[in-house]
Each structure stands twice: as structure tokens, then as C-alpha cells.
FILOTI-355917 format. One record per residue: x, y, z of N, C-alpha, C, O, CB in turn. Coordinates in steps of 0.2 Angstrom, whole numbers, plus 2048, in hexadecimal, padded with zeros to 3 digits. Each point is the difference from the previous one (the first is absolute). Glycine has a CB too. Example, Ala and Ser with C-alpha at 12.3 -4.5 7.8 and 13.67 -1.06 7.14 Angstrom:
8427E48277FC8068008048068008057FF8037F27FB80380780B7F68048068017FC8058038038068018037F77F5
***
This chain:
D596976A07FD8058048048078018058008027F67F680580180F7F68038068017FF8058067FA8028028047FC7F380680480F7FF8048078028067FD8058007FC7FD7F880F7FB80D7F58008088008018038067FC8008047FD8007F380D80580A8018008077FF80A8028018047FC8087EE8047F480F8058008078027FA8017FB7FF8068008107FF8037ED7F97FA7F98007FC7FA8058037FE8008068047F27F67FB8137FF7FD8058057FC7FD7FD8007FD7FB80580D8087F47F88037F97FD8007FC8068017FD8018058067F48007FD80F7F77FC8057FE7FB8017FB7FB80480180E7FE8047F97FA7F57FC7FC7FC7FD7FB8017FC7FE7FB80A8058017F97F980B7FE7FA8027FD8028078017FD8068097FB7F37F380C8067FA8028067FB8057FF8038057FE8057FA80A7F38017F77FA8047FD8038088048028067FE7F17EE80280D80A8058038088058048047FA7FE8057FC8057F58118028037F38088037FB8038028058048058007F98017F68047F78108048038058077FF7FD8017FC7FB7F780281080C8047F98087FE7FE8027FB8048008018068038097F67FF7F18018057F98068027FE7FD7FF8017FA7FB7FB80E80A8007FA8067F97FC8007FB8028017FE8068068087F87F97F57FE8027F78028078008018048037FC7F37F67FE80B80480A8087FD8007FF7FC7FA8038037FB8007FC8137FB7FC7F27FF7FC7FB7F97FE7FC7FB7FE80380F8008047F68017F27FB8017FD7FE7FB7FB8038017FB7FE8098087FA7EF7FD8017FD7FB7FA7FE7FC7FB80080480F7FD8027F58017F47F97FF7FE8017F98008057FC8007F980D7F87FC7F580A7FC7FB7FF7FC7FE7FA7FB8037FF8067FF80C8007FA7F07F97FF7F97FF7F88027FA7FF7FF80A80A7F37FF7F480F7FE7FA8007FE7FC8067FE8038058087FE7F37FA7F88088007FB8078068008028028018057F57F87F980E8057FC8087FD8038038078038037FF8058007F87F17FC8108068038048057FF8008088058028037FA8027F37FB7FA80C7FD8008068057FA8038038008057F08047F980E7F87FE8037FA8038098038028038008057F37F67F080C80C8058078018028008088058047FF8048007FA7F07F980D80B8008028077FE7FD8068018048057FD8047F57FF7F38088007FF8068077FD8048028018067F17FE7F68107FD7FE8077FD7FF8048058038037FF8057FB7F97F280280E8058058067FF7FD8018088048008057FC8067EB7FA7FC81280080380A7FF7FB8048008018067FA80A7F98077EE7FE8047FE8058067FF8028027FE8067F68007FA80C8037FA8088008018038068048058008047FB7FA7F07FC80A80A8058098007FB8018098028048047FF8037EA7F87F58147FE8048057FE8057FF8018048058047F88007F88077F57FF8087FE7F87FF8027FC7FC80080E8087F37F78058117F67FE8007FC8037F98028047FC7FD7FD8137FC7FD7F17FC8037FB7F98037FE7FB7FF80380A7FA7FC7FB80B7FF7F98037FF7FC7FD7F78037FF7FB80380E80D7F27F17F97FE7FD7FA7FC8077FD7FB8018038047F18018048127F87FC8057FD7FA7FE7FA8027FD7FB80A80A8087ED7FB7FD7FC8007F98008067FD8068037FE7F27F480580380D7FC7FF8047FC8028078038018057FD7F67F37FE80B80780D7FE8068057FD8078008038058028057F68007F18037FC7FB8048027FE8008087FE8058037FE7F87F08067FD80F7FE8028088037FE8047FF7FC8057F88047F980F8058008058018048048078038028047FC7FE7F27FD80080B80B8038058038087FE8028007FC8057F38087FF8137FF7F98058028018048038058028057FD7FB7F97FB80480280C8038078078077FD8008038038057F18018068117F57F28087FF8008007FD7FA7FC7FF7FC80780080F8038017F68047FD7FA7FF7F88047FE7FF80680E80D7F37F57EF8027FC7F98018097FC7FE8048017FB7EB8007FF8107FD80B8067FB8018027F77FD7FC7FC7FE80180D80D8087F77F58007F87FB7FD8017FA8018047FC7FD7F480D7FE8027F67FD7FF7F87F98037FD7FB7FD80280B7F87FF7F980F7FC7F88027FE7FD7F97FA8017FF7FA8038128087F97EC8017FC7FB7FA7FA8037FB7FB8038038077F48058008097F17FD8047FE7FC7FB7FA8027FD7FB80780E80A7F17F57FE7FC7F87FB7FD8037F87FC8058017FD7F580D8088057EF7FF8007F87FD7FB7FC8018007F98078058097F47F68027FD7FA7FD7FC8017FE7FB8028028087F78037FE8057F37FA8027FB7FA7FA7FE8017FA80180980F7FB7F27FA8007FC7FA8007FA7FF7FE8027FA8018048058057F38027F87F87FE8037FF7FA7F98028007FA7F880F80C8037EC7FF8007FB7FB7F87FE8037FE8008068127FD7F77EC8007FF7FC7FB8038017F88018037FD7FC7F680C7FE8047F680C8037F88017FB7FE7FE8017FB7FD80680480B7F28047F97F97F88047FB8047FB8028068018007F58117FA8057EB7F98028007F97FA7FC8007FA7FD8088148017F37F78047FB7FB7FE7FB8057FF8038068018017EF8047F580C7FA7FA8037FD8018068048008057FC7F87F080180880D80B7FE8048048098038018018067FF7F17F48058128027FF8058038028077FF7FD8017FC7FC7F780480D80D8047FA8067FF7FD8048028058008058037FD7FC7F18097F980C8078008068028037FB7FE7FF7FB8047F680C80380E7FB8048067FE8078008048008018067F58067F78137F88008058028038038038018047FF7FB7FB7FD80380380A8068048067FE8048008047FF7FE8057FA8087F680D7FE8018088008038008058057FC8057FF8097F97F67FF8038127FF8048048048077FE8008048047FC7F380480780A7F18048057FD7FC8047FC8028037FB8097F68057EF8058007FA8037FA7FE8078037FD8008057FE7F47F58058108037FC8058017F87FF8027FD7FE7FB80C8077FE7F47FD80E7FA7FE8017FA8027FB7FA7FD7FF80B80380E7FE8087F17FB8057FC7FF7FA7F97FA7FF7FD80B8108078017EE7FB8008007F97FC7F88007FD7FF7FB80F8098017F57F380B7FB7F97FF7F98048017FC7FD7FC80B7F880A7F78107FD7F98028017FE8007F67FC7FD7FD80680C8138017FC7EE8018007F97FD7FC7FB7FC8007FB80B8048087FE7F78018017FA7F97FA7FB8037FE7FC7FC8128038007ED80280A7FA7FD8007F88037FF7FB7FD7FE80C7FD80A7FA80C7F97FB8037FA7FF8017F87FA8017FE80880380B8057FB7F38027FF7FB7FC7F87FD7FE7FE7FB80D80C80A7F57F28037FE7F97FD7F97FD8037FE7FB80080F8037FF7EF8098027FA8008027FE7FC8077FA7FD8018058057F38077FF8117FF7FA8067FE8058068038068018077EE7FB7F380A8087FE8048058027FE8068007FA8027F780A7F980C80280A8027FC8078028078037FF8028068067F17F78018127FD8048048047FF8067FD8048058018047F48037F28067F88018077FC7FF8068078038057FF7F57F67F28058048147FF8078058088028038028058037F07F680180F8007FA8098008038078037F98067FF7FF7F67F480B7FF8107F28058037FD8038068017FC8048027FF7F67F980C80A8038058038028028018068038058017FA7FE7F78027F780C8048018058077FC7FF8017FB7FE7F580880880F8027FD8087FF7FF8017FB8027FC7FB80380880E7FE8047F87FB8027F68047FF7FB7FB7FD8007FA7FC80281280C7F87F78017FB7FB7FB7FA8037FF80280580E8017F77F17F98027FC7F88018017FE8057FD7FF8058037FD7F280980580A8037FE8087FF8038057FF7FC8058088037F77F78078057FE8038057FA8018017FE8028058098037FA7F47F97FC7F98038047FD7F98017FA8007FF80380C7FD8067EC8087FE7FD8068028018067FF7FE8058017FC7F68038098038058038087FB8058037FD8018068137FF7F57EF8048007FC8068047F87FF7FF7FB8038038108087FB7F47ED7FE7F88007FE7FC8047FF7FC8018048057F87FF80180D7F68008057FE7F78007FF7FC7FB7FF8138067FD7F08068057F77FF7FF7FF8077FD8048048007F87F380C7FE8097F27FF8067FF7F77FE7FB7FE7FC7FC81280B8047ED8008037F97FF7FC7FB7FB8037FC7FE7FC80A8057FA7F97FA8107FF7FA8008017FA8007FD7FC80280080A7FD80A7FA7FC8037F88008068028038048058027F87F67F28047FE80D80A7FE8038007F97FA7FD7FC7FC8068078178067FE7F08047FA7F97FE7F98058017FB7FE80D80D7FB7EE7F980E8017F98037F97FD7FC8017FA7FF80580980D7F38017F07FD8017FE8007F87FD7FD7FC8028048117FE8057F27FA8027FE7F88067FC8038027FA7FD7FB8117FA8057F780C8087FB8017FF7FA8037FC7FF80580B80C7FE7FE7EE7F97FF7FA8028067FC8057FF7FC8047FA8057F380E8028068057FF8058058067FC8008037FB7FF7ED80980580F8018078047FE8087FA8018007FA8047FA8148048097F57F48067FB8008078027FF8028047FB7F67F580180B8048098078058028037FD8037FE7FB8037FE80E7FE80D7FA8018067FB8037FE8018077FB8048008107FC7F77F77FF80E8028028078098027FE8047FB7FF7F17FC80980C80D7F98068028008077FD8068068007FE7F180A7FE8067F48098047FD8058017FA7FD8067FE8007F680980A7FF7F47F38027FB8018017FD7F98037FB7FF7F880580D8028047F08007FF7F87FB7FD7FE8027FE7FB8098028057EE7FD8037FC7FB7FF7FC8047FC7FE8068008027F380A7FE8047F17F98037FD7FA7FE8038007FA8038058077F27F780380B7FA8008037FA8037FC8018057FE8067FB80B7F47FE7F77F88017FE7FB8018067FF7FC8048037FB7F27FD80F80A7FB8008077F88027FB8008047FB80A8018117F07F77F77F98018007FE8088008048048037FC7F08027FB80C7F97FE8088047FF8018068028058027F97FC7F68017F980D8008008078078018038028048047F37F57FC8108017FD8068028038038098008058028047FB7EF7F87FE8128008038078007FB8038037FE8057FE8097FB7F97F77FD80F7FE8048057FD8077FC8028058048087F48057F380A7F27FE8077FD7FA8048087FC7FD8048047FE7E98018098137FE8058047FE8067FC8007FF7FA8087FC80F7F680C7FA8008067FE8068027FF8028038057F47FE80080E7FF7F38048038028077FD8018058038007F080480380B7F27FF8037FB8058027FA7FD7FD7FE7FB7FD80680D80A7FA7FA8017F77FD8067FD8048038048057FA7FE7EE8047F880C8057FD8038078017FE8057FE8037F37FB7FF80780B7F98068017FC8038078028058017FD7F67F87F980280E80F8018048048017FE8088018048047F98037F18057F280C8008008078067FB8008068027FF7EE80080580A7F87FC8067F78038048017FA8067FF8007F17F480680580E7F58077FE7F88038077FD8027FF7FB7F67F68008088108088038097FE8087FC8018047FD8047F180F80480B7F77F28068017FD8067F87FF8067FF7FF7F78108067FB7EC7FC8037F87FF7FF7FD7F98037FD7FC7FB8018107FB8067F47FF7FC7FB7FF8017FA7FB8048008047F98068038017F58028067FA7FE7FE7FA8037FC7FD8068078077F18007F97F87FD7FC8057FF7F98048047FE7F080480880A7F37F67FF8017FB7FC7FF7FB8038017FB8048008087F37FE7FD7FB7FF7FE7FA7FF8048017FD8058058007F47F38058057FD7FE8037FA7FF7F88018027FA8038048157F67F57F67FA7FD7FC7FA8038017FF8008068067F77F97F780D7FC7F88038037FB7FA7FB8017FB7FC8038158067F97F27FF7F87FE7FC7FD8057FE7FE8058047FF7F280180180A7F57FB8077FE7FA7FE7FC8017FA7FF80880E7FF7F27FB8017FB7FB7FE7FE8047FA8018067FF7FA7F680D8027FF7ED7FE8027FD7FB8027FC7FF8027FB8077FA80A7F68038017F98058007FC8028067FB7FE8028047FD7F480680980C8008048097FB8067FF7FD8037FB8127FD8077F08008027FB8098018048068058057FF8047ED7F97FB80B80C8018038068038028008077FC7FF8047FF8067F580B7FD8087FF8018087FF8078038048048008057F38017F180A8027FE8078017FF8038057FE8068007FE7F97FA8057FE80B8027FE8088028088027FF8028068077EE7FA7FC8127FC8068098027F98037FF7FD7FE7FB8138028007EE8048087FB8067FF8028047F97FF8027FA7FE7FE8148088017F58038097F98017FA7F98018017FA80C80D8127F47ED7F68017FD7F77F77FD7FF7FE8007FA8127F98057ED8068057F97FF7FF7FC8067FA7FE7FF7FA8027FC81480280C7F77FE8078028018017F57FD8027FB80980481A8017F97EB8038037FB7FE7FB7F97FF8037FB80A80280E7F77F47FA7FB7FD7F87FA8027FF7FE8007FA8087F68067F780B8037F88047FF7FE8047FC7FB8027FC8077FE80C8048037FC7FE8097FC8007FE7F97FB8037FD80D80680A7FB7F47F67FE7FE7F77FE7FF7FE7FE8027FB8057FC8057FA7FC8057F87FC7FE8027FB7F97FD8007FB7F980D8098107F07FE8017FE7F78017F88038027FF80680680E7F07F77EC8078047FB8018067FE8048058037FE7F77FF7F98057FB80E8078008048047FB7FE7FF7FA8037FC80A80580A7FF7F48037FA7FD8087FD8038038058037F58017F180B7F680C8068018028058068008038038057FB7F47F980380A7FB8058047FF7FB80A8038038058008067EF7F27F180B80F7FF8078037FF8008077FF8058037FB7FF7F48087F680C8017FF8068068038038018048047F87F37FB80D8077FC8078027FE8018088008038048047FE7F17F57FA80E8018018077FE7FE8048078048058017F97F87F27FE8018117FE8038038058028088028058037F47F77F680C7FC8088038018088088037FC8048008047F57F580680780D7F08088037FF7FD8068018038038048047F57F37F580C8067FD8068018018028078048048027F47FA7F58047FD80E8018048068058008038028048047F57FA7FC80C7F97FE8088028038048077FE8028038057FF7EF7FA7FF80F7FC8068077FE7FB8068028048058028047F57F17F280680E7FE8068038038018097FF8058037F67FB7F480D7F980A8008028088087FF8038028028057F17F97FD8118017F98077FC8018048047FA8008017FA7FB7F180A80A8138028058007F98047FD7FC8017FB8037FE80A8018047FB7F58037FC7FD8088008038038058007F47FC7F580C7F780E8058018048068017FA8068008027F57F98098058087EE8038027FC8028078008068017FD7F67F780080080D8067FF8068008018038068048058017F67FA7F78027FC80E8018038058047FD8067FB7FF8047FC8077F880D7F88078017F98047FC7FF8067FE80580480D7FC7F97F27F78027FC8008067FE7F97FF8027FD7FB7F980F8068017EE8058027FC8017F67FE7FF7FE7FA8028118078047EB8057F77FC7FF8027FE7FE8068048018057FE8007F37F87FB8097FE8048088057FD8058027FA8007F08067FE8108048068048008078007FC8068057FD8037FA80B7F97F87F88047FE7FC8067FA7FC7FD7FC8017FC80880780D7FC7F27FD7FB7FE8007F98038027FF80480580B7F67FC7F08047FC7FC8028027FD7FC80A8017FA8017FE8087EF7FF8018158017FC8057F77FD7FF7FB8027FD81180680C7F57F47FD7FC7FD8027FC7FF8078027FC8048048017F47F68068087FE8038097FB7FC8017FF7FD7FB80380E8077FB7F38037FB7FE8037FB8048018018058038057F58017F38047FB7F98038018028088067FF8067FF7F87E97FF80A80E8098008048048048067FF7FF8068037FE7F28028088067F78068067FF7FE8057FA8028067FF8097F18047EF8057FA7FE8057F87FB8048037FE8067FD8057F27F87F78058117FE8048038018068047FD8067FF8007F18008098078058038058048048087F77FE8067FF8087EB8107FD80C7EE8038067FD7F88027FB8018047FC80F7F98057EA8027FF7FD8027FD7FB8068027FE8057FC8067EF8007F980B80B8028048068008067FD7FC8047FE8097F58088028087F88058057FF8008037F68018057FE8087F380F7F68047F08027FF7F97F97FB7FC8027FB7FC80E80580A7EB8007FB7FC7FC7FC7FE7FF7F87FC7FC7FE80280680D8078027F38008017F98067FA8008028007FA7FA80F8028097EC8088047FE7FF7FF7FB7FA7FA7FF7FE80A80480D8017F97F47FE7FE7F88047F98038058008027FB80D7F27FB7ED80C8027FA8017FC7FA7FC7FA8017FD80A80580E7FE7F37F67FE7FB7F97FF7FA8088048008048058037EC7F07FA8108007FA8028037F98028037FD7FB7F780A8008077F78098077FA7FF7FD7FC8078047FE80480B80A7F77EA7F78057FF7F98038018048078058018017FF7F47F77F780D80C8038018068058058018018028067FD7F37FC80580E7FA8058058008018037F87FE7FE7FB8087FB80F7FD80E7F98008047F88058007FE8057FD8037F380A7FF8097FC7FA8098017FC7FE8077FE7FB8017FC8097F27FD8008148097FF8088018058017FA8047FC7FE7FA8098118028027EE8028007FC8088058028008068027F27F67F78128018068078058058028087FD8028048028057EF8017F680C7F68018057FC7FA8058058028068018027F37F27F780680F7FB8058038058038068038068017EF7F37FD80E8018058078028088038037FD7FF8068028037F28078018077F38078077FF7FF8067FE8048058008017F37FE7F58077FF7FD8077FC7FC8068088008068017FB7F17EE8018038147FE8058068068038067FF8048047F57F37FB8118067FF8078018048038067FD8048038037FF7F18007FB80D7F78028087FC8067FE7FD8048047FD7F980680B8057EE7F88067FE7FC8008007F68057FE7FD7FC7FB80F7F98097F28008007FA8048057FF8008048047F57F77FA80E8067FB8068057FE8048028058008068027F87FF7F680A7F980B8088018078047FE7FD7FF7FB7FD7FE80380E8088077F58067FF7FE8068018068018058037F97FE7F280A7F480A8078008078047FF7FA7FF7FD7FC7FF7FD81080880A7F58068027FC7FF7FF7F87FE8047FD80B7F980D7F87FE7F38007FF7F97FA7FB7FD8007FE7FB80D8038067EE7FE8057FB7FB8007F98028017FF8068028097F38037F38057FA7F98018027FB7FC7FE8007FA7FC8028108047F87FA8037F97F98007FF8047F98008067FF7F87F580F8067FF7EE7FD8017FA7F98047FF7FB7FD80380C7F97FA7F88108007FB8058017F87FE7FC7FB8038008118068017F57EF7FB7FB7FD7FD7FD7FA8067FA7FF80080C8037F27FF7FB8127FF7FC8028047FE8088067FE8007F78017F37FF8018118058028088047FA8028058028047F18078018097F17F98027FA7FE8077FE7FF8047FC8037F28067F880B8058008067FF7FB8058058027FE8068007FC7F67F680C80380C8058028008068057FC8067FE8017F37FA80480780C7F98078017FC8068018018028038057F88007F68087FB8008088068008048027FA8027FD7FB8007FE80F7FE80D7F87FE8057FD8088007F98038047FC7F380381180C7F27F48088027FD8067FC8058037FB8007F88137FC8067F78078058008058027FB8088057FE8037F880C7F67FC7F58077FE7FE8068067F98018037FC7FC7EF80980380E7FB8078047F88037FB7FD8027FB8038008118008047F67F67FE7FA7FB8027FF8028077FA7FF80180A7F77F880080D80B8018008087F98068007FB7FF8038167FF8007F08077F97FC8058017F97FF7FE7FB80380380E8027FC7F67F57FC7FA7FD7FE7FB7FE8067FA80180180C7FB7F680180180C7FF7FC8067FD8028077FD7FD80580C8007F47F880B8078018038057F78038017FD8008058138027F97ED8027F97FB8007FE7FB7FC8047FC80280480A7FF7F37FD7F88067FA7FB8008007FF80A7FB8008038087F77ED8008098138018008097FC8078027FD8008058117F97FC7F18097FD7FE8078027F98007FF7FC80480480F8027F97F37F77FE7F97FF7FF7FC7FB8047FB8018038088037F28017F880A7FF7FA8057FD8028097FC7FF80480F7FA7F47FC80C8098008028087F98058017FD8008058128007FD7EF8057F77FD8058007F67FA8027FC80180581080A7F17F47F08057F97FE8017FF7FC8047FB8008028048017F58057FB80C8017FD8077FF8058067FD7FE80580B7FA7F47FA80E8077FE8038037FB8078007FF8048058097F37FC7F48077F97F98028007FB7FC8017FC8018048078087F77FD7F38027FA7F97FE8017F98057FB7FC8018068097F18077F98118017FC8028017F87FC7FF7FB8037FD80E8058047F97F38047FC7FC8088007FC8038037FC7F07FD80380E7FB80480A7FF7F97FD7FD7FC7FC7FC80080F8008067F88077F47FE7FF7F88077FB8008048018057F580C7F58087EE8008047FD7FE8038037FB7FD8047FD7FF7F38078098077FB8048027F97FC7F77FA7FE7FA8028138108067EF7F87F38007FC7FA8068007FF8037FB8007F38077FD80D8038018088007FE8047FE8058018028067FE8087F38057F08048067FF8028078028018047FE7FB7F57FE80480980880880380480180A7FD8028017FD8057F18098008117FA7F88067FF7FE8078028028057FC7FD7F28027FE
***
């Protein structure tokens, strides 16, 4: 086991903010997991479990051990005429399984492609986009408990997935430490169209809807609206989209009837990007930071920025819509 010590994580946060680990170690395997747990419970060091840190926000330097998962992998376990069990390491790059299952003509995540992040992380945040989530496809996740060293297999029900949510950001945050999870993808899937603007946008063609233009398309719209965090630092979207009740979308519509909201059974889901744009927070700029001028969503920083200031941003918008609309937006990103 290699510890790297004073390790900057500037490279290891979609942001680029600047921070440091006291201590810093890769993880590629199961035994590694096995002998770091050994290693913090000898030393008492506390830990942080880092993936891909797209959705992460930095405002200190991170104390004790940064775990840093690298478990590689995609393997098929199970298939038969319609579907296929599928293995993947939680160190894989998420873009690149979205890839390699388009590549192998399996449908499930194609709408979930380019969003950041490793396999590891998006149960935790049950990453969604376009109409799908990974709760969608996903069959279990499998991972140590850190405290006690047990391995563990949880169900999909057991990970509790939510909007946005899971058990793995609430009871098990920063216990439990993935390394693999299992999906199912199907072999002769049809479209998920459920998203209006990906409906709106295969249309226009008028041509066949095939996997890989399901792919072409939500990449199109993604890079028209998301900057590339290569270019620009940012954690995509910021917040959550909220969730109001009938009377509360009545009450701001009143006011606002062009507001832009999606059905959810008795309740809507508003789109936070509108709130922030009717708040005049589109293009604002706080010290080295701002709302992204494609997408009110998104957050930057312009270079320079520290996490604190990111930080400071994102509170300000929060205090601002809360008190015009009477709603607290959540953060998506988690703040560190």
C-alpha cells in the first residue's frame, strides 16, 4: 500500500479547486480495501472515499486518508435471448461503460451518457438524466463497510434510490465503499422518450431511432447546454430540481404562468434552472465564479476560484429564490 502524502486534489475534482489530502491512496483491488481498513483501524486515521469528483465541491483541505477507488473491470456474468447481467468495476469511467454498452448494442443507459464520474459514484447520487436514472438498470451494488470490514451486497430496494438520493448519501456516507456494482441491459430495448427536448429533438429528423442516435443526440444537447469540465471547471447541474406540491405551483403561477414544470403524481418537479434565471442569476459573477451563461443550473469557475467562494455563490442563490418564490433549492453537489 502506497500513501502519498500533502497530495493535491485539483486534478481530482471536476471544479479544479485547489485542496490537499493529508494522506492519499489508490485503491485497484478488493485486498486493497481489505488492508486499508486494517491500516485505519490501527492508526485511527479518519477517511474520505473519493470517485471520480465530479460532484464534489471542495471549500478545505481533507484530513487523514483520501480513498481513491480504481477498480477496474466490465465483464458479463448472466445473459440469455433478451437480457444481459453485466459487472462493472466501481473505478471505470461511467462515460466509457455507457460506451462500451452502446458499442455492444445493449440498451438501458444510452440517455445517461457523458455524464461525469466513475460507476462508483453514480449509486450514491443515482445519477439520472433524459428521463432515465441508473436505479432504472441497476441490480445490486457491492462494497466493504469500512468500520467493520464486512463485505456486503445490497439489492436495489435496499439502496433505498430516491431523486437524486440513496442510502449511500444518507446511513452509509462515507461507510461504505463500492466496488462494483451489477446492471441488466436489454437486448432489444426501445427508446426512452419520456424527456420532451430528446422527444422534440429526434423528430426533427424524421429518420429511424436507433441506439447509437439516441446517444448522438442527447450528446449534442448535452455539450450545447453543459460545459466541458476540462475546459471549464464545474460539477454540472448544482441543484436539484425541486419538488412542490399542486397548491404551491398554483400559487407561483399566479405570478409566473409560463413556469416550466413535469408531472410527478399529485406533485410537480419545477425546473431550478427557470428560478434562477427569473432571480437575474443567469451570467453573475462572485469573485472568480459564476452561473453558467448556457445553463443557470451550472455553476463555474473561472480559473481561480476556491471552493469557499463556490460555495458562497451557490448560498446566495438559494437565500435569493427562497425568498422570492418560497422555495430552498437543494444542492446536488456535495459540499465538502
Amino acid at each position: 500500500m502506497i500513501i502519498q502524502q500533502n497530495k493535491s486534489l485539483k486534478n481530482f475534482n471536476s471544479f479544479g479547486v485547489q485542496c490537499f489530502a493529508e494522506n492519499f491512496i489508490n485503491i485497484k483491488k478488493d485486498d486493497d480495501i481489505k488492508e486499508i481498513i486494517s491500516y485505519l483501524k490501527k492508526t485511527k486515521c479518519n477517511h474520505f472515499i473519493l470517485g471520480g469528483g465530479s460532484n464534489i465541491l471542495f471549500t478545505k483541505n481533507i484530513k487523514g486518508a483520501v480513498l481513491y477507488n480504481q477498480i477496474e473491470g466490465i465483464n458479463i456474468i448472466k445473459e440469455d435471448s433478451q437480457k444481459v447481467t453485466i459487472r462493472v468495476g466501481a473505478g471505470v469511467i461511467w462515460n466509457d461503460f455507457v460506451n462500451w454498452s452502446i458499442k455492444n448494442n445493449l440498451w438501458g443507459i444510452e440517455n445517461l451518457i457523458l455524464i461525469p464520474g466513475t460507476v462508483g459514484a453514480a449509486p450514491i447520487q443515482n445519477i439520472g438524466a433524459y428521463g432515465s436514472e441508473l436505479k432504472d438498470v441497476i441490480k445490486n451494488v457491492t462494497g466493504f463497510n469500512i468500520k467493520t470490514g464486512e463485505k456486503i451486497i445490497l439489492n436495489k430496494s435496499q439502496c433505498e434510490f430516491e431523486y437524486r438520493n440513496s442510502i449511500f448519501k444518507k446511513k452509509l456516507k462515507n461507510i461504505f465503499f463500492i466496488s462494483e456494482i451489477q446492471v441488466i441491459l436489454n437486448k432489444n430495448g426501445s427508446p426512452n422518450l419520456n424527456y420532451e427536448i430528446l422527444k422534440n429533438e429526434l423528430k426533427k429528423e424524421n429518420k429511424p431511432i436507433s441506439l447509437k442516435k439516441i446517444a448522438l443526440t442527447v450528446s449534442r444537447i448535452r455539450k450545447s447546454k453543459l460545459p466541458d469540465p476540462k475546459k471549464i471547471g464545474n460539477a454540472g447541474s448544482f441543484f436539484k430540481n425541486p419538488i412542490i406540491n399542486l397548491d404551491k405551483l398554483n400559487e407561483i403561477k399566479r405570478d409566473f404562468p409560463e413556469i416550466k414544470y413535469y408531472d410527478l403524481n399529485n406533485k410537480v418537479k419545477i425546473s431550478a434552472g427557470w428560478l434562477i434565471e427569473k432571480c437575474g442569476w443567469k451570467e453573475k459573477k462572485l469573485q472568480n465564479c459564476s452561473v453558467y451563461n448556457k445553463q443557470a443550473l451550472v455553476l463555474i469557475n473561472h480559473g481561480n476560484a476556491t471552493g469557499i467562494e463556490i460555495n458562497n455563490l451557490a448560498n446566495k442563490i438559494i437565500l435569493d429564490i427562497n425568498a422570492k418564490f418560497g422555495i430552498k433549492l437543494q444542492n446536488e453537489v456535495q459540499i465538502f
